[in-house]
N, C-alpha and C positions, 0 to 999 in steps of 0.2 A: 606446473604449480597450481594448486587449488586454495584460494584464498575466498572466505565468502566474509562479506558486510552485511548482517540483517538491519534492515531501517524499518519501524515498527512506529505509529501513530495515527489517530483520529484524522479523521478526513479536512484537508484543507489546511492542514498545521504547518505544510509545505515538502512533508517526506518525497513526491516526487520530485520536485525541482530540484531537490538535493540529491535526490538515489540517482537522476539523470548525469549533473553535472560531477557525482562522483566518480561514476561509474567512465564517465567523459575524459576524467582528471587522468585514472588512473589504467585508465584502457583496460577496463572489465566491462563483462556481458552485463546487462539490464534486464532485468523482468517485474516490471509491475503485477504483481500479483493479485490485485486489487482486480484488475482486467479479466481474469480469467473468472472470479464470480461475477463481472459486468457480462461477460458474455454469456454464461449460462443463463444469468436474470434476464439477459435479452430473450433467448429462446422460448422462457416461460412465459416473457408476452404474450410470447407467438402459441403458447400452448403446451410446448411440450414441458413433457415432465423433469423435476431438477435433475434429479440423479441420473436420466438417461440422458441430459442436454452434460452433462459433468463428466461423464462414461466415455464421452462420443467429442469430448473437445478436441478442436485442431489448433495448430497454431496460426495459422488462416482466421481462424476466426479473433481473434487478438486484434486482429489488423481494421474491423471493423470501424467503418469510424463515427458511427453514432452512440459507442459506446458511451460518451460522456455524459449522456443529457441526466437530468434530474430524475426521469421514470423509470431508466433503467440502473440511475446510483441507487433509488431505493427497493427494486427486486433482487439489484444483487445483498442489499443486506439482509434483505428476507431469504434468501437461497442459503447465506454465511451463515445461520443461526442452523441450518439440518444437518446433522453429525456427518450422516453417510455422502453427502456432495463434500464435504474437506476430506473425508479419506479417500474420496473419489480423485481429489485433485493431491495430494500428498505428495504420490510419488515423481509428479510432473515437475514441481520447484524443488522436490532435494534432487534431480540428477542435472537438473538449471545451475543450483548451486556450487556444486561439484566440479565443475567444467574445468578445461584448464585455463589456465590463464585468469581466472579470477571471476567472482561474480558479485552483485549488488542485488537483493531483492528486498525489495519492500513491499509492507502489509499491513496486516494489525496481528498475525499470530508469529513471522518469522524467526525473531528471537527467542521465543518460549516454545514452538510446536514444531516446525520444520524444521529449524537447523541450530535448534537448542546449544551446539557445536562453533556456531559461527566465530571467525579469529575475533571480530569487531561486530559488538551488538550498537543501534543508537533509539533512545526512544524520542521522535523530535513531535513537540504538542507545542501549543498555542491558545489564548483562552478562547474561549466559544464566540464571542463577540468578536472577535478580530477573525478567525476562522468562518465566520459567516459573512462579514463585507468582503473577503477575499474570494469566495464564490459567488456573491452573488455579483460580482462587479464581473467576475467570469461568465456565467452566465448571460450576463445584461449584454457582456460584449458580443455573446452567440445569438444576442434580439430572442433571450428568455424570455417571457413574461410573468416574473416575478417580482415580490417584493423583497423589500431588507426583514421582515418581521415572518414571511414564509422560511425564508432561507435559514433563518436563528432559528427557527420551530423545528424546521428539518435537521441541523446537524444538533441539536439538543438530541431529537430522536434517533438517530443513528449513533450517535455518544453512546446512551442507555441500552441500545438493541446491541451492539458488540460490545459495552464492555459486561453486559448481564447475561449474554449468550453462556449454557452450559457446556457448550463445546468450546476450547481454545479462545477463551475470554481477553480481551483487547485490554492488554498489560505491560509495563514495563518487565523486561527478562530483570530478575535480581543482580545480574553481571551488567544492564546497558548504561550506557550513559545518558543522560536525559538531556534535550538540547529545547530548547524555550525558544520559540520562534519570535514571540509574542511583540518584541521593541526591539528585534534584529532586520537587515537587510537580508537577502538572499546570498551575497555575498561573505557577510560576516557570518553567516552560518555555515555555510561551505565552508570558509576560511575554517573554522573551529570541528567540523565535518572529517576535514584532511586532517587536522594534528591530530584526533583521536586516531586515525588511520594509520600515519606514519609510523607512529611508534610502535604497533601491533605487526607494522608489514618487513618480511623479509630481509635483512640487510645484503642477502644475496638475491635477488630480485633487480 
């Protein structure tokens, strides 16, 4: 059986904690898709060029584990806005998606560009202001050296750079449901995460 969940929202809204613990719930595969332009932004550090770092991904390199910091969140949104590195990666998360047994990917293009198809679309956002003490408090815990008024600046700009991107612009699919993180627990969102799920999933499952 191939069952996919696309989970689709702005950064820090909480889409991964929920695409993890969904994916957890219901023993399907996981892919942060977010990671695969962290890693290509990572090689651009290093020089090389997007499309040939985008061409040449491993799933090795996923596994990296500096991928989180703040310099390389923001080359991978500069790499997300160049048409040819998403059709580079396209084909990687629809055959992720496809698997048996089920899958969970989250992004910012999954319900509207990659699996347009998906049984179960979610769009989970948060307001800017609460989305920004939630990394930078992450951060802070990694002995960032940031502040609260860096961090608002930054995901303001990463708001405006994916959702004005010409390619596969950071939007809710017209079919998703939209989940408001903003005065929930991580819990209570999960909780409301599975009922939209259940009722989409198989009863022969």
């Amino acid at each position: 059986m191939s069952f996919t969940v696309a989970i689709d929202g702005p950064a820090a809204a909480g889409k991964g904690t929920i695409s993890k613990a969904v994916a957890t719930h219901f023993g399907f595969a996981h892919l942060d898709t977010g990671l695969l332009y962290r890693a290509v932004g990572r090689r651009t550090l290093e020089g090389v060029d997007a499309l040939e770092a985008a061409q040449a991904l491993t799933a090795e390199e996923l596994e990296q584990g500096d991928l989180r910091t703040a310099e390389i969140a923001q080359a991978a949104s500069k790499v997300a806005v160049l048409p040819e590195v998403r059709a580079a990666l396209v084909d990687f998360q629809r055959a992720f998606s496809r698997r048996a047994g089920g899958a969970v990917l989250d992004g910012r293009d999954i319900g509207t560009v990659i699996c347009p198809d998906a049984e179960v679309k979610l769009f989970v956002t948060a307001s800017a202001e609460v989305r920004a003490e939630r990394r930078f408090l992450e951060l802070s815990a990694k002995g960032a050296d940031v502040t609260r008024e860096q961090v608002l600046a930054d995901v303001r700009e990463r708001d405006a750079r994916d959702a004005e991107r010409s390619t596969a612009p950071m939007k809710p699919a017209e079919d998703a449901v939209q989940l408001d993180t903003t005065d929930l627990s991580i819990e209570a969102a999960l909780a409301k995460a599975v009922e939209v799920i259940n009722v989409k999933l198989p009863a022969t499952r």
